[in-house]
C-alpha positions in Angstrom: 18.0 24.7 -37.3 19.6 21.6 -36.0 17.9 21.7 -32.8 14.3 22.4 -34.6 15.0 19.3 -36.6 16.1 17.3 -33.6 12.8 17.8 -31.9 10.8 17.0 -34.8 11.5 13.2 -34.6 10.5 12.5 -31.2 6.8 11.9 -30.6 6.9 13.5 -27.0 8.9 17.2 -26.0 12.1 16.3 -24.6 13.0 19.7 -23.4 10.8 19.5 -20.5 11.8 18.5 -17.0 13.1 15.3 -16.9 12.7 13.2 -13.6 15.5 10.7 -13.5 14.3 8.8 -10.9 10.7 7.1 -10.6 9.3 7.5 -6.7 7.4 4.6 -5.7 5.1 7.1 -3.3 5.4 10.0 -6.4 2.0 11.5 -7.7 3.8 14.4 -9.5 3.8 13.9 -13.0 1.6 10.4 -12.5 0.4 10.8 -15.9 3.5 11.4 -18.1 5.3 8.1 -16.4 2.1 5.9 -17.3 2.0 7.3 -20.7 5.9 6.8 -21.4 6.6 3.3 -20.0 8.0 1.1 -22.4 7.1 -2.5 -22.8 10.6 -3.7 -23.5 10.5 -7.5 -24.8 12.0 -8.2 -21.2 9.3 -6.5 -19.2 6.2 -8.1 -21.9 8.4 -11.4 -21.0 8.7 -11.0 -17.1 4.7 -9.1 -16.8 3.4 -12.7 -18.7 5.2 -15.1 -16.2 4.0 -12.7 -13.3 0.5 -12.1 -14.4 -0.4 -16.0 -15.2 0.9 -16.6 -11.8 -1.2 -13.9 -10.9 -4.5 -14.8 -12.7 -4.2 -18.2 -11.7 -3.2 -18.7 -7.6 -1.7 -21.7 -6.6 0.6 -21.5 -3.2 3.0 -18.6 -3.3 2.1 -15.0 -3.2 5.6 -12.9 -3.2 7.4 -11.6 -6.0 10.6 -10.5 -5.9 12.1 -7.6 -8.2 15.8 -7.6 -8.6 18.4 -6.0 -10.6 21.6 -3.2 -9.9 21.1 0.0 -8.3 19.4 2.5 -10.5 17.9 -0.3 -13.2 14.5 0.7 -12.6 12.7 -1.5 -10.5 10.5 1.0 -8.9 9.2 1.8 -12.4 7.2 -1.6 -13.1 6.6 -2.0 -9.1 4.7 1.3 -9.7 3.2 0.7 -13.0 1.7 -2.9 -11.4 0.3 -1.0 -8.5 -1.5 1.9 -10.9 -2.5 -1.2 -13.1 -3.7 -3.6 -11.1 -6.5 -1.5 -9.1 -7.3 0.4 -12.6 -6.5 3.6 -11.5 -7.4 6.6 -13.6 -5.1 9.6 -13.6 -6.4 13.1 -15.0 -8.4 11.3 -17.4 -6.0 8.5 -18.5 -7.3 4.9 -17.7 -4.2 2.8 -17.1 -5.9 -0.1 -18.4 -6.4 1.6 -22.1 -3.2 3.1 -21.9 -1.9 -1.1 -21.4 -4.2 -2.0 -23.9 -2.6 0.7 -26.4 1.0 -0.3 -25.2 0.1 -3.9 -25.8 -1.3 -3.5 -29.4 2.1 -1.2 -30.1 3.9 -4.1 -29.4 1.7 -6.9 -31.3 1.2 -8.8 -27.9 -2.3 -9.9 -27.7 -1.3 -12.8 -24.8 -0.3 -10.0 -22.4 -3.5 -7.9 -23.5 -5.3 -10.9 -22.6 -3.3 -11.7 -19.7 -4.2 -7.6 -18.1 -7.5 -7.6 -19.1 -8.3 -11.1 -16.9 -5.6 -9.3 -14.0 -7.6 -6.3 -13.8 -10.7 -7.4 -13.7 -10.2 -8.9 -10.2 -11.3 -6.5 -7.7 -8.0 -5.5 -6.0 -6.5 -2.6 -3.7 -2.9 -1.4 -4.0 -0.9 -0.2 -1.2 2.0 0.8 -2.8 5.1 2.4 -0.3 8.7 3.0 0.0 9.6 1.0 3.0 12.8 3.5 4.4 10.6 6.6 4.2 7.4 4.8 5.9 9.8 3.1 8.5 10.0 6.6 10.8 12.6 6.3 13.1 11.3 2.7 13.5 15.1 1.2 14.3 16.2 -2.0 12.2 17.6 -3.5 15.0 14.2 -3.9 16.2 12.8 -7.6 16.0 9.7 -6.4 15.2 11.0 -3.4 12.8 9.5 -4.9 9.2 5.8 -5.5 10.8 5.6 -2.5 12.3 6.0 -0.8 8.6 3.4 -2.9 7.3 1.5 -2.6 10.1 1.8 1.4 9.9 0.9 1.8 6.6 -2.0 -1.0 6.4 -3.4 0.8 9.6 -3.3 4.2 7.1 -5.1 2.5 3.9 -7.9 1.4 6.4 -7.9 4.9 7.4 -6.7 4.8 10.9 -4.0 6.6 12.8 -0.4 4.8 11.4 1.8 6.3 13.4 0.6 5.3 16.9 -0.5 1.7 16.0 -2.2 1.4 19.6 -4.3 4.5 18.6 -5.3 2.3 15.1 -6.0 -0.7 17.0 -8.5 1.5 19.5 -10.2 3.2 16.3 -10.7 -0.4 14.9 -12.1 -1.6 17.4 -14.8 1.1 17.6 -15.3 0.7 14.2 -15.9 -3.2 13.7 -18.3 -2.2 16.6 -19.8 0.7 14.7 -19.1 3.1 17.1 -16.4 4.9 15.3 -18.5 7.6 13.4 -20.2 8.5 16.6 -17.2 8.6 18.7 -15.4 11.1 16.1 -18.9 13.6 16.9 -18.8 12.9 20.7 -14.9 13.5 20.6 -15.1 16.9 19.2 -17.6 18.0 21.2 -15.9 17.2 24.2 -12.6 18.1 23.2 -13.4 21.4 20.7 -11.5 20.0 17.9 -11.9 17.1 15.9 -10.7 13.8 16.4 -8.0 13.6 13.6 -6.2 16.4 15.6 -6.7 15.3 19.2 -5.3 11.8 18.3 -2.2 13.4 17.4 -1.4 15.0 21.3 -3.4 12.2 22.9 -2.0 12.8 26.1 -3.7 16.2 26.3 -7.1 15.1 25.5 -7.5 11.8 27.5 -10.3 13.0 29.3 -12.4 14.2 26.1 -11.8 9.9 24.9 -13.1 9.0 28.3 -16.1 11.2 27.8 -16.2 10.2 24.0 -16.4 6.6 24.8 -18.7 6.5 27.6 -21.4 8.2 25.5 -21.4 5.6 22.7 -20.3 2.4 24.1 -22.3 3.1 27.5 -19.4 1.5 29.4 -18.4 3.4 32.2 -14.2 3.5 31.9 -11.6 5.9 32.7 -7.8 5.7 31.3 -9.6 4.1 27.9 -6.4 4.6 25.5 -3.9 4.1 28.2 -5.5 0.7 28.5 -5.0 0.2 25.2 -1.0 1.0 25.3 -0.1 -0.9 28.0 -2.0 -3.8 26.3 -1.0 -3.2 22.4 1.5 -6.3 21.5 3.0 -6.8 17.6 2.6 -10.1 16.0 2.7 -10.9 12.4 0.2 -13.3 13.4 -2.3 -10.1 14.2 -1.3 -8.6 11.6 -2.5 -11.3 9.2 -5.6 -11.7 10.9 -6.4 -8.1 10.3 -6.0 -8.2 7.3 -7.8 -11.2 6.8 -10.9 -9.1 8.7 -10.3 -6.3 5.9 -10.7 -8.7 2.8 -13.8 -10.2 4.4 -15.4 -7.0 4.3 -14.8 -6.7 0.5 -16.4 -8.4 -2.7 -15.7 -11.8 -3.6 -12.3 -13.0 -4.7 -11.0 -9.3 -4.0 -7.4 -9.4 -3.4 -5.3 -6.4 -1.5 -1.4 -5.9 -2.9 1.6 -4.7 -1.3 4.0 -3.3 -3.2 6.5 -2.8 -1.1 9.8 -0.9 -3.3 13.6 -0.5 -1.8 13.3 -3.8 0.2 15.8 -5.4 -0.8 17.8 -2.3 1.0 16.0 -2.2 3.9 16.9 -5.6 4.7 20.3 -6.2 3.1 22.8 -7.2 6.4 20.1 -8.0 8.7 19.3 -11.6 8.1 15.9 -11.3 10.9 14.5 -8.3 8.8 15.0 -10.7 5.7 13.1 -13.7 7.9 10.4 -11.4 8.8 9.8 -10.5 5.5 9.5 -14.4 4.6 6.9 -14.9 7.3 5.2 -12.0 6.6 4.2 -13.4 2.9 4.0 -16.7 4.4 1.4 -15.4 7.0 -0.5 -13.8 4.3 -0.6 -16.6 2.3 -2.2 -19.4 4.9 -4.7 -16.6 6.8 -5.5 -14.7 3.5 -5.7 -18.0 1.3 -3.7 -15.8 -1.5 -5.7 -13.0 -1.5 -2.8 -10.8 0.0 
C-alpha cells in the first residue's frame, strides 16, 4: 500500500529504467530526457546569459561548460544541440516542449530569448570527442583537428575516417561529379561506393576507371595522389567550413558541440591551444557563424 501510494505523487513512472548518465551521441530514450529536463533557476540563469550572446554576435563564439565530474554538463550540451536546430523526436518538438518548460517556470525572457535562437537556421553537430577521436593519439600535434575534421567530414556526408578519401569526394562534389562517380564506381567495381571506399586499396583501379568517365581526365593512381598530397591545417579546416555555410541560407550558423573536452585536453597544454585556435579560426573565416 505504501508503494501504490508512493507512485501516485510523481507525475512520471519511476520504476522504469533509469539511465544515470546522459550520452552526448545517445538516441535511446531521446524523448524521455527532452521531456524531463529541469530548468533549475541556475540553468534559466546560465541559458539567458548564453542565448543573448547567442542571438546577438559580437566577437567570441566559444562557450565553455564547466563543473565536477558527474554534474551534468552533457545534459544541457545536449539539450542546446536538440534545441537549437528544432529537432523533433517521435512527435515531440523541442521547441514546444521549451516553450512549456518556460511557462512552468514563469520565464517569459528565456521563452523570448529561444524563440529568437531557434529561429536562426542552424545545424548541430553534436559529438563525444574520446569516442570520435579513434585511435587518433593525443600526442599528435594535429590530434584535436583531426576530430573535428573527422566528424565535420561525416555531417557533410563524406568518408570521416580516411580524411584524404573526404577531401577526394569533396572535390568531386563542389565539381558536381560526385553523384556520377558513385554510379560509374559501382559499375566498375560491382559494389557500391560506400563499401569500396572502405578497402580502397583493393579497388584502385575501379576509382581510376570511375573518374576518367566523369571528369574526362585521363589519370591513373587518382586516390594515391590524393594521400601523398592530403596535409592537416586548421586553417583548411576553417575554410571548409566556411565553403559549407556558403552553401546554406542567410545568416545560417553550424554548432559544435563538442562534450568531454575538457578531458580530452586536461595535461596536454598543445591540445588546449589547438582548441583555442580552432574557435579562433572559426571565428575570423566564418564571421561567427561557427
Amino acid at each position: 500500500m505504501a508503494n501504490l501510494l508512493l507512485n501516485t505523487i510523481f507525475l512520471k513512472p519511476v520504476d522504469r529504467d533509469i539511465e544515470g548518465v546522459i550520452k552526448a551521441d545517445g538516441e535511446s530514450g531521446l524523448k524521455t530526457e527532452v521531456e524531463e529536463y529541469v530548468l533549475t533557476g541556475e540553468v534559466e540563469r546560465r541559458l539567458e546569459s548564453f542565448l543573448s550572446a547567442y542571438n546577438n554576435y559580437a566577437s567570441a563564439n566559444g562557450v565553455w561548460i564547466s563543473g565536477f565530474f558527474g554534474s551534468g554538463k552533457s545534459h544541457p550540451l545536449k539539450m542546446l544541440a536538440l534545441l537549437l536546430e528544432r529537432r523533433t523526436i517521435d512527435g515531440c518538438d523541442i521547441l514546444e516542449e521549451f516553450r512549456r518548460k518556460c511557462a512552468q517556470a514563469g520565464n517569459e525572457i528565456l521563452a523570448g530569448l529561444i524563440e529568437k535562437a531557434v529561429g536562426i537556421p542552424s545545424e548541430s553537430i553534436l559529438f563525444n570527442i574520446d569516442q570520435k577521436a579513434d585511435v587518433i593519439s593525443k600526442q599528435q600535434l594535429d590530434a584535436l583537428v583531426a576530430v573535428f575534421v573527422k566528424v565535420f567530414d561525416e555531417h557533410c556526408g563524406y568518408y570521416g575516417k580516411q580524411p584524404w578519401i573526404a577531401d577526394f569526394e569533396r572535390k568531386l562534389d563542389q565539381d558536381g561529379h560526385f553523384q556520377t562517380f558513385q554510379e560509374e564506381f559501382e559499375k566498375a567495381a560491382g559494389r557500391s561506393w560506400e563499401n569500396g571506399r572502405q578497402r580502397i586499396n583493393q579497388v584502385t583501379d575501379a576509382i581510376d576507371t570511375a573518374y576518367q568517365k566523369v571528369t574526362g581526365a585521363r589519370k591513373s593512381g587518382v586516390v594515391d595522389a590524393y594521400r601523398n598530397d592530403y596535409r592537416l591545417s586548421i586553417e583548411d579546416f576553417a575554410e571548409q567550413v566556411q565553403q559549407y555555410i556558403a552553401t546554406k541560407p542567410k545568416g545560417f550558423r553550424l554548432n559544435f558541440f563538442v562534450d568531454e573536452v575538457g578531458q580530452y585536453v586536461a595535461g596536454t597544454p598543445k591540445l588546449m591551444t589547438n582548441l583555442q585556435t580552432i574557435a579562433e579560426s572559426l571565428a575570423t573565416r566564418c564571421n561567427g557563424q561557427a
